[in-house]
TORRO-653425 format. One record per atom (N, C-alpha, C, O, CB): atom name; y, x, z. Coordinates in nm, 2 decimals, padded with zeros to 4 digits, always signed. Atoms other than C-alpha are relative to their C-alpha. Glycine has a CB too. Layout:
# TORRO-653425
- atomo;v;u;w
- CA;Y;X;Z
...
END
This chain:
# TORRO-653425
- atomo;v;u;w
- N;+00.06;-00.11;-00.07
- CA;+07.92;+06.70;+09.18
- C;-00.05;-00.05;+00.14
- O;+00.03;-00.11;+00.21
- CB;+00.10;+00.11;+00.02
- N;+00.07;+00.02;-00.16
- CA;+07.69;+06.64;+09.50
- C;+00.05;+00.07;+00.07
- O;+00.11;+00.17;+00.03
- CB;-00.14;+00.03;+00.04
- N;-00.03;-00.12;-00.08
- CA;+07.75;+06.76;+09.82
- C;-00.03;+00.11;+00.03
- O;+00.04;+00.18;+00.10
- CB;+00.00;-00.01;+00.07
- N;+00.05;-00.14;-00.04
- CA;+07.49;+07.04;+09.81
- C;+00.05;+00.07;-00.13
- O;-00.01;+00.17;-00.14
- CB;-00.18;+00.01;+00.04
- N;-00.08;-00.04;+00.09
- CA;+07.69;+07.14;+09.50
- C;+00.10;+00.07;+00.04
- O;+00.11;+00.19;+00.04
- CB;+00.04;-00.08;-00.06
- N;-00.15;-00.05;-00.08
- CA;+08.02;+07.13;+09.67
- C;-00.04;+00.14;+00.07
- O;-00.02;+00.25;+00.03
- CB;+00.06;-00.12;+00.14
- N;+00.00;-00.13;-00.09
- CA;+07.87;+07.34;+09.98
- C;-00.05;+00.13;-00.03
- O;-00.04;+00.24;+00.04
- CB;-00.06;-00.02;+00.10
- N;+00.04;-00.12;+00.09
- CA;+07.70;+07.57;+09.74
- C;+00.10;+00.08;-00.05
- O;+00.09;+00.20;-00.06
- CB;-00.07;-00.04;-00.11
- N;-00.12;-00.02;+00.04
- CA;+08.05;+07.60;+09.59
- C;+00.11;+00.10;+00.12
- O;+00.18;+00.20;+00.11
- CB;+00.04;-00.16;-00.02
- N;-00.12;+00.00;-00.10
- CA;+08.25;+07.63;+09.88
- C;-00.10;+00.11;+00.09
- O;-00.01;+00.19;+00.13
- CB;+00.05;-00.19;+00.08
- N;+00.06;-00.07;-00.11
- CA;+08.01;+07.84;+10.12
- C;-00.01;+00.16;-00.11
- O;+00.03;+00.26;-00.05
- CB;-00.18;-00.09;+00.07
- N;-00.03;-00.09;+00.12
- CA;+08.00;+08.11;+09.79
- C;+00.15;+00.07;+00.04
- O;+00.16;+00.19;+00.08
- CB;+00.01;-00.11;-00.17
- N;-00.15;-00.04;+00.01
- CA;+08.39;+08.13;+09.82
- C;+00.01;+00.06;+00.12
- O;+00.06;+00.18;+00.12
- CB;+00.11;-00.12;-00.01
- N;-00.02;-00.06;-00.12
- CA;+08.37;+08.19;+10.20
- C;-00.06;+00.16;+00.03
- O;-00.01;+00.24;+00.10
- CB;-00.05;-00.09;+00.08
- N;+00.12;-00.08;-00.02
- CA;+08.06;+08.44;+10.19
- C;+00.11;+00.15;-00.10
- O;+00.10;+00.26;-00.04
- CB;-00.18;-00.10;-00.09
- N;-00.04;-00.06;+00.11
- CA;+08.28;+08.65;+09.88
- C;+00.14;+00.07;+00.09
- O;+00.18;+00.19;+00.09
- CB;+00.03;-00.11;-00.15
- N;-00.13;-00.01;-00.07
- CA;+08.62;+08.63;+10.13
- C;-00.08;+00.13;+00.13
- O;-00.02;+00.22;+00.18
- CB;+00.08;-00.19;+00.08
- N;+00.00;-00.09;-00.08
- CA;+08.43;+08.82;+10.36
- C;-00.09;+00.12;+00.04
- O;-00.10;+00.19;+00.15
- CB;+00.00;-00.07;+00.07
- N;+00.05;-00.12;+00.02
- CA;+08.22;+09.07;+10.22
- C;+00.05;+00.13;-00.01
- O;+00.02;+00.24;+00.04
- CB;-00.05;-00.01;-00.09
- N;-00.08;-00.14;-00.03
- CA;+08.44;+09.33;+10.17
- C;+00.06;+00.06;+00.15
- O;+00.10;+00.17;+00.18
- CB;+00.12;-00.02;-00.10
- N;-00.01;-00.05;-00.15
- CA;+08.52;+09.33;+10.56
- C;-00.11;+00.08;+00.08
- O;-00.12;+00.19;+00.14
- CB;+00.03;-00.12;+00.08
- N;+00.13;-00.07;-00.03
- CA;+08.16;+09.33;+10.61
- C;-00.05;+00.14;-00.04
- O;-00.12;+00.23;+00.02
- CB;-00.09;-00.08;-00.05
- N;+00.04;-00.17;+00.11
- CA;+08.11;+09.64;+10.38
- C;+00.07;+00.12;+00.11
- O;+00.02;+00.21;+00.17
- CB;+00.11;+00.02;-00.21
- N;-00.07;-00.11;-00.06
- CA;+08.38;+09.81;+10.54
- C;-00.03;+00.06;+00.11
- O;-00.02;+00.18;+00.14
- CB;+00.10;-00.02;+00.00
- N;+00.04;-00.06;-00.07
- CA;+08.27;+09.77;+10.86
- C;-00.13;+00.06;+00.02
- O;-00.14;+00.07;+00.15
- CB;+00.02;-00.05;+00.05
- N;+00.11;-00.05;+00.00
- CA;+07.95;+09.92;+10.84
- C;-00.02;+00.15;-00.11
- O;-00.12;+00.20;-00.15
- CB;-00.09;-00.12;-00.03
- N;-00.02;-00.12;+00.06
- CA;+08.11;+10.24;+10.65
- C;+00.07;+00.08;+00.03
- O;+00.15;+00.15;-00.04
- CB;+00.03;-00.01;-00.08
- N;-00.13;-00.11;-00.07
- CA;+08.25;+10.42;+10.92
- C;-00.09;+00.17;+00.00
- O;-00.05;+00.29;+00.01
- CB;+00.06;-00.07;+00.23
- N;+00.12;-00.12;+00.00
- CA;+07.93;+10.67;+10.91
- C;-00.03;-00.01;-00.15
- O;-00.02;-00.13;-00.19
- CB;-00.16;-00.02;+00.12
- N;+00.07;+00.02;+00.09
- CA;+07.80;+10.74;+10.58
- C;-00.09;-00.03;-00.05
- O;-00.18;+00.04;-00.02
- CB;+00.00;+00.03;-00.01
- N;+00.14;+00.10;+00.05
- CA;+07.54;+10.53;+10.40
- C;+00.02;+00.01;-00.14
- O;+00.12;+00.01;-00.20
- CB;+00.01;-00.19;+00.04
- N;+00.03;+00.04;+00.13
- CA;+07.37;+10.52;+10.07
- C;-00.01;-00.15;+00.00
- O;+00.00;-00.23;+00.09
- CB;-00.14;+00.07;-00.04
- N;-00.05;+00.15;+00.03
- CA;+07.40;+10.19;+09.92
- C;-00.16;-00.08;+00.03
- O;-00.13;-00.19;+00.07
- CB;+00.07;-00.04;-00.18
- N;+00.10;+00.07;-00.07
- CA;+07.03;+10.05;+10.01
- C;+00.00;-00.01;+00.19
- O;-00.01;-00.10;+00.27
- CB;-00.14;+00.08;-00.06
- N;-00.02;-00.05;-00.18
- CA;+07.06;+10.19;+10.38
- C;+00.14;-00.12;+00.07
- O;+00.15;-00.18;+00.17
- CB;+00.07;+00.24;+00.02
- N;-00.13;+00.09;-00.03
- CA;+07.42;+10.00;+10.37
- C;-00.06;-00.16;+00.00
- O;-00.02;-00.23;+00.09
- CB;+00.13;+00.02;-00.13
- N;+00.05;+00.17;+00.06
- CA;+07.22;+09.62;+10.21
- C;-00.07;+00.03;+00.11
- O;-00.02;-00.06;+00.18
- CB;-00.09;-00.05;-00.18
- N;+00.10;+00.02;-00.06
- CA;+06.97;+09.67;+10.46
- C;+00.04;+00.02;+00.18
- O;-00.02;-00.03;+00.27
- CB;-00.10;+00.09;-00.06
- N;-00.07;+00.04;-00.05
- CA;+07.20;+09.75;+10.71
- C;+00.13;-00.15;+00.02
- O;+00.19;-00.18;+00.13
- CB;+00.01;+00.08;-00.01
- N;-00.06;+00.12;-00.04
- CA;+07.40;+09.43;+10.66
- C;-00.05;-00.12;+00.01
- O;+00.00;-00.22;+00.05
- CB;+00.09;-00.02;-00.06
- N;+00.10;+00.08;-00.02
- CA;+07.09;+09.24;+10.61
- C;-00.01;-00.03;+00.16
- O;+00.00;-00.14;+00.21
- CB;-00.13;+00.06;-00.07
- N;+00.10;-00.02;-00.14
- CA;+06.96;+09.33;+10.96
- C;+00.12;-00.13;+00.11
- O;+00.10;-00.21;+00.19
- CB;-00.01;+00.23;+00.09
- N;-00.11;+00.08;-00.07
- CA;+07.32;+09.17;+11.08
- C;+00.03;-00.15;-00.05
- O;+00.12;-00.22;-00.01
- CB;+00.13;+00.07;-00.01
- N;-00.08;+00.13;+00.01
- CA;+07.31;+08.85;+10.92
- C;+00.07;-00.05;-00.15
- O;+00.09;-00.17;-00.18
- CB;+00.12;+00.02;+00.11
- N;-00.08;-00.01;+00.08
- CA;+07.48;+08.92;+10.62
- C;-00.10;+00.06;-00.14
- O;-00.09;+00.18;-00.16
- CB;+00.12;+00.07;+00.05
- N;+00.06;-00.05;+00.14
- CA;+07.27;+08.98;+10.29
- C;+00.10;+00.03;-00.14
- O;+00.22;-00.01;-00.17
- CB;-00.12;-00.13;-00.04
- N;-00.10;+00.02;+00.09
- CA;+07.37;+09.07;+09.99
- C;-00.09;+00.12;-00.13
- O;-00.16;+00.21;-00.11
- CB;+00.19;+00.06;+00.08
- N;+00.09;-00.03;+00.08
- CA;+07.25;+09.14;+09.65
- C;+00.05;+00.16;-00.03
- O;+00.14;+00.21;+00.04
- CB;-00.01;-00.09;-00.12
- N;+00.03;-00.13;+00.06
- CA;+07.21;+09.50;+09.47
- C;+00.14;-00.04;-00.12
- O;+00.24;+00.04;-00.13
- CB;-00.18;+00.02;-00.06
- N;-00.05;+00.01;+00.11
- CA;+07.38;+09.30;+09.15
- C;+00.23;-00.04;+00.08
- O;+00.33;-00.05;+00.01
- CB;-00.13;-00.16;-00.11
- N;-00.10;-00.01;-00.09
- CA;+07.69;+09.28;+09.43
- C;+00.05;+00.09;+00.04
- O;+00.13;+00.14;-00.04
- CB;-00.01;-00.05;+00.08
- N;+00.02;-00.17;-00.08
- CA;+07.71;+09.60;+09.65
- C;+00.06;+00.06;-00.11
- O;+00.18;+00.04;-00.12
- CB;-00.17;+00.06;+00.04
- N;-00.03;-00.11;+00.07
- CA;+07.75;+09.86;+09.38
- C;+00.09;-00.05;-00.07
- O;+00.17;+00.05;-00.06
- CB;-00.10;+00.07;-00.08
- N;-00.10;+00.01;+00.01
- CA;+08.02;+09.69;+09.21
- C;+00.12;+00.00;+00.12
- O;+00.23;+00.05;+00.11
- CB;-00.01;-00.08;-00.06
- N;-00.13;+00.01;-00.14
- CA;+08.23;+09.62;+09.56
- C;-00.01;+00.16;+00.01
- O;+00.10;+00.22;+00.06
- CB;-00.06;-00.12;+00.19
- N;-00.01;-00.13;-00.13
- CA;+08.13;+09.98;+09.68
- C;+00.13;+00.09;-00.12
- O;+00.24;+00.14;-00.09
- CB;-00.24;+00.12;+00.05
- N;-00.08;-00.05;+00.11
- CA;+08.26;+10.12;+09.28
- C;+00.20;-00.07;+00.01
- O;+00.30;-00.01;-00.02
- CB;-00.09;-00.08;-00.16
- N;-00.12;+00.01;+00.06
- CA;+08.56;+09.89;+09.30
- C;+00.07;+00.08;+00.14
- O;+00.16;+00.15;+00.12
- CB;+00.05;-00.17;-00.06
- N;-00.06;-00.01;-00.10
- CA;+08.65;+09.96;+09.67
- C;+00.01;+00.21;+00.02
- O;+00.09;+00.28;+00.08
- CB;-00.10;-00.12;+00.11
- N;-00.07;-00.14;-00.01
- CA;+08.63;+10.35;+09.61
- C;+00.10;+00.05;-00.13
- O;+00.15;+00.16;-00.15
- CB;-00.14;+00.12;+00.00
- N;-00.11;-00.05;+00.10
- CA;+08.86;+10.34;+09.28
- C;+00.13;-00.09;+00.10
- O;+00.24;-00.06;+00.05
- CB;-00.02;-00.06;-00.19
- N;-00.11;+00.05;-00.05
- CA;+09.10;+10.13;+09.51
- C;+00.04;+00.12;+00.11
- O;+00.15;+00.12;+00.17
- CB;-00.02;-00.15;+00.05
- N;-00.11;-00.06;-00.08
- CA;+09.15;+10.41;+09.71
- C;-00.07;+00.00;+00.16
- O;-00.01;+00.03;+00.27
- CB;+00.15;-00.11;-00.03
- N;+00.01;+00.09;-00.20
- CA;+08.94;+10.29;+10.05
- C;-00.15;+00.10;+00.01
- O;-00.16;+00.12;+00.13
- CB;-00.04;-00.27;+00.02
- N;+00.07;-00.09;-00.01
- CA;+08.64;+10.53;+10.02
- C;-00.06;+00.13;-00.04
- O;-00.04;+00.14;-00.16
- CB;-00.04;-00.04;+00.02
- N;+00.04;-00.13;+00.05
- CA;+08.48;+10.87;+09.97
- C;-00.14;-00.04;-00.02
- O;-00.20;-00.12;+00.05
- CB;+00.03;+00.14;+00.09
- N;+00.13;+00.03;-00.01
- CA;+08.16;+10.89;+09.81
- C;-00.06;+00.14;-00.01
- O;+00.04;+00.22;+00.00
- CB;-00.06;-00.10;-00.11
- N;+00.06;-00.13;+00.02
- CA;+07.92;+11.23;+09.76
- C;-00.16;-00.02;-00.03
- O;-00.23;-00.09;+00.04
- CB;+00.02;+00.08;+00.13
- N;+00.12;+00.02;+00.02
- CA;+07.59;+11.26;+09.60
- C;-00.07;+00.11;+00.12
- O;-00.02;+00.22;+00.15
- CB;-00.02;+00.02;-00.15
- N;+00.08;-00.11;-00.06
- CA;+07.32;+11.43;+09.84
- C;-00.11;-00.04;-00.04
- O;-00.14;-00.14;-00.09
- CB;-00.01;+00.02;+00.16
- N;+00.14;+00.00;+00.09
- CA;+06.99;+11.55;+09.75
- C;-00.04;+00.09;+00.19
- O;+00.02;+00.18;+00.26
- CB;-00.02;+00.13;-00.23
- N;+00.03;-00.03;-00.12
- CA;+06.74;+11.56;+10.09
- C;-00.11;+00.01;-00.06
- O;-00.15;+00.08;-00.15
- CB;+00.03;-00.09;+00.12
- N;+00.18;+00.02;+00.01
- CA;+06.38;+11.45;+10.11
- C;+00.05;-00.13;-00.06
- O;+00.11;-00.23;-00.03
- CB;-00.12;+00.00;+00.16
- N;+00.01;+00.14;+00.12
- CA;+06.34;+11.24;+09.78
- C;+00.12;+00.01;-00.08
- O;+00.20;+00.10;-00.08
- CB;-00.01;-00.16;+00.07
- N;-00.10;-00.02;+00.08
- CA;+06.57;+11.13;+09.55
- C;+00.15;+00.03;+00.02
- O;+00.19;+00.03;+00.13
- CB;-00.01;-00.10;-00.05
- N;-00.18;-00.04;-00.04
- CA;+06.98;+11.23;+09.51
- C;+00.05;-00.18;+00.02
- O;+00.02;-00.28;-00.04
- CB;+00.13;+00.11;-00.19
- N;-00.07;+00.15;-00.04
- CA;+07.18;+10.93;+09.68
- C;+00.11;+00.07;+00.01
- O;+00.13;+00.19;+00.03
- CB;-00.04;-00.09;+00.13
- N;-00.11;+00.03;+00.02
- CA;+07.50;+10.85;+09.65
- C;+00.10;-00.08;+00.15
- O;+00.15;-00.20;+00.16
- CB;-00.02;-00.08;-00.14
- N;-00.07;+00.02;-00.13
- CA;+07.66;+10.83;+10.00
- C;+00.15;-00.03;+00.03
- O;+00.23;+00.07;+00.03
- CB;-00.02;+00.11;+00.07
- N;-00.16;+00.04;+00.02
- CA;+08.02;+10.61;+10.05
- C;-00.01;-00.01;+00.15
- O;-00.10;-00.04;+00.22
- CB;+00.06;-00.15;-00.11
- N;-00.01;+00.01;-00.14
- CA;+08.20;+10.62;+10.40
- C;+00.15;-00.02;-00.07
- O;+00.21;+00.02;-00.17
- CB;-00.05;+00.12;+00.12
- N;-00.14;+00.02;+00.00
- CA;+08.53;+10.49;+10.47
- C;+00.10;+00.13;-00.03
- O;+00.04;+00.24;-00.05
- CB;+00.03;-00.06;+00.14
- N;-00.07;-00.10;+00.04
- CA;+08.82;+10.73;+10.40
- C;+00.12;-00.05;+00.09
- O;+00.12;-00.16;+00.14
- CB;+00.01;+00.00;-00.16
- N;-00.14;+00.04;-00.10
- CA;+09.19;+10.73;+10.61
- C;+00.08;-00.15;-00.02
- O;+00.12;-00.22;+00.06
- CB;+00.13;+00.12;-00.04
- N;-00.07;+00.15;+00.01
- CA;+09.33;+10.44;+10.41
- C;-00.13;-00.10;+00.03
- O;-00.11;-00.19;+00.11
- CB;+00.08;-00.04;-00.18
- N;+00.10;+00.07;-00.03
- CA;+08.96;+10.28;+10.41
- C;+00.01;-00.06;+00.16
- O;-00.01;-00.18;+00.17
- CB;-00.12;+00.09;-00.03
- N;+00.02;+00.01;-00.19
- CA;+08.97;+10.28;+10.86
- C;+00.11;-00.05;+00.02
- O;+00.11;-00.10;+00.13
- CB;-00.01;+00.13;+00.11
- N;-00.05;+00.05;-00.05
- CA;+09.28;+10.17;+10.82
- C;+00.09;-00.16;-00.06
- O;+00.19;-00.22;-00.03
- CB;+00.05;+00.10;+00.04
- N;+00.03;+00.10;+00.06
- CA;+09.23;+09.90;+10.61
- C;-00.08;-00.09;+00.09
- O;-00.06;-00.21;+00.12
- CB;-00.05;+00.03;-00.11
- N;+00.11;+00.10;-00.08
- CA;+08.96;+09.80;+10.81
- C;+00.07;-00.11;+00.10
- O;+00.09;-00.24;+00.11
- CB;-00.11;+00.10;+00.11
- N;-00.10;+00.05;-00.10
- CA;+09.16;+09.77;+11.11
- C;+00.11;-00.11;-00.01
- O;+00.13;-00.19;+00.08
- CB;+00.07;+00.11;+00.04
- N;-00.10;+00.09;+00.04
- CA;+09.42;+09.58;+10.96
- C;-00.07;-00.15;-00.07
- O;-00.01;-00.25;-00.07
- CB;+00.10;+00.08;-00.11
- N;+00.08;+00.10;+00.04
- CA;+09.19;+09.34;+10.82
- C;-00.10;-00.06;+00.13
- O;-00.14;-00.17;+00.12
- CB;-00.07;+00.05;-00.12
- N;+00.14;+00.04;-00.09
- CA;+08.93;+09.31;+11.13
- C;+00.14;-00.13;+00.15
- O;+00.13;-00.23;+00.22
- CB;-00.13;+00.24;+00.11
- N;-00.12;+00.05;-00.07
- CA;+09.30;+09.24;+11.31
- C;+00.00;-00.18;-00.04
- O;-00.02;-00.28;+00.03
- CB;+00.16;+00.11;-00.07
- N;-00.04;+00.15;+00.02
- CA;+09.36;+08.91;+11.07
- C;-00.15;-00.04;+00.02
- O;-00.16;-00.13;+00.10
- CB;+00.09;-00.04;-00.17
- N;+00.15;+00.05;-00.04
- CA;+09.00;+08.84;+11.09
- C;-00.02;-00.10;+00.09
- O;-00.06;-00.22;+00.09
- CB;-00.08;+00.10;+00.07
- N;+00.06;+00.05;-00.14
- CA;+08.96;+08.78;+11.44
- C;+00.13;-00.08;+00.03
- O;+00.10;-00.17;+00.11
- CB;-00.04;+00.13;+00.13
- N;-00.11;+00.09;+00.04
- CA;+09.36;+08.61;+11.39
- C;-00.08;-00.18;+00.00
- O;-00.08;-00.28;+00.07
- CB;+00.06;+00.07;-00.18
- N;+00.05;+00.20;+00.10
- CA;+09.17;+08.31;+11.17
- C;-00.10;-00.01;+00.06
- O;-00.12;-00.13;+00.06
- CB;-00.06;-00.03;-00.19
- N;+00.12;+00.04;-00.10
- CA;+08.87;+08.32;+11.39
- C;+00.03;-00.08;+00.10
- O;-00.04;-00.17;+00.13
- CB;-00.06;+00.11;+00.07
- N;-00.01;+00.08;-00.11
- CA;+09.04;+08.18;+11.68
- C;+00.09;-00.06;-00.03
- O;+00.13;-00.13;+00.06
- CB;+00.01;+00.04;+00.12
- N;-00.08;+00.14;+00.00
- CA;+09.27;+07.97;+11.51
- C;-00.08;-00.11;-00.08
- O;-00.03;-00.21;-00.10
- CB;+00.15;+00.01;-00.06
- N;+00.13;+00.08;+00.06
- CA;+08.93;+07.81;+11.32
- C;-00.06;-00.04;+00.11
- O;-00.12;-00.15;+00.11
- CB;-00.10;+00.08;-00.10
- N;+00.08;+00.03;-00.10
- CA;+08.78;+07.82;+11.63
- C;+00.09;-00.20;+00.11
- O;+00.06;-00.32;+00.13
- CB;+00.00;+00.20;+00.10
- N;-00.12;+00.13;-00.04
- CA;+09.09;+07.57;+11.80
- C;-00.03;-00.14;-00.13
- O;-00.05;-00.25;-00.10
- CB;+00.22;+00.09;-00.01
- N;-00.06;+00.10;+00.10
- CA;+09.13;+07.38;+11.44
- C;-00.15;-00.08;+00.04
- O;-00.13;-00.20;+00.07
- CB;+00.04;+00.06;-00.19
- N;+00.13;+00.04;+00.00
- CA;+08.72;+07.31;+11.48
- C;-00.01;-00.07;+00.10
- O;-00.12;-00.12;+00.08
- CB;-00.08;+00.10;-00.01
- N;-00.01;+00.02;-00.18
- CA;+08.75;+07.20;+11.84
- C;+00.00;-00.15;+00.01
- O;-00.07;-00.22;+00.08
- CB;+00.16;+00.08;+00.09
- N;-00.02;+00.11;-00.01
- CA;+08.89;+06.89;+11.75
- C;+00.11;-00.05;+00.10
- O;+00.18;+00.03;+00.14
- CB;-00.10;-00.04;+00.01
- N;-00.10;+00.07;-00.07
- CA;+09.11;+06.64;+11.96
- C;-00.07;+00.04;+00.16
- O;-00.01;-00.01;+00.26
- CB;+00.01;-00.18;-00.06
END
């Protein structure tokens, strides 16, 4: 395996560890699921269609958000926002987050 293998490999694994934080945070207001991709686009963070609607499905049978269909101008969407365990999931997660951030940040630093 090459190295652009490996980091294809390995940057995959990282990108997967931290989507579901990303999701969450950007589901404290309610979002249809394009409005949400295009919101996490704008930040940095892309992410496919064939992605998203499973995380958003598994992360509201786990328990972490409410969804509701609305019908406005145009088609019915399907609107998910965090829920009580969802915010406080977040929180507890955004907690170890920023934990491994600054002790990656030190490890990275070097001698």
């Amino acid at each position: 395996m090459g190295d652009l293998d490996a980091f294809g490999k390995l940057e995959l694994e990282l990108r997967r560890g931290v989507l579901v934080l990303a999701a969450l945070s950007q589901l404290r207001a309610p979002r249809y699921g394009y409005e949400l991709r295009q919101a996490l686009a704008e930040k940095g963070m892309p992410i496919e269609e064939g992605t998203l609607y499973p995380l958003l499905r598994r992360l509201e049978t786990q328990g972490l958000l409410k969804s509701e269909w609305k019908i406005e101008d145009g088609p019915p969407r399907r609107y998910y926002v965090l829920n009580a365990d969802g915010r406080k999931l977040l929180r507890k997660l955004t907690e170890s987050w920023q934990g491994m951030n600054e002790a990656m940040a030190q490890l990275l630093e070097g001698d």
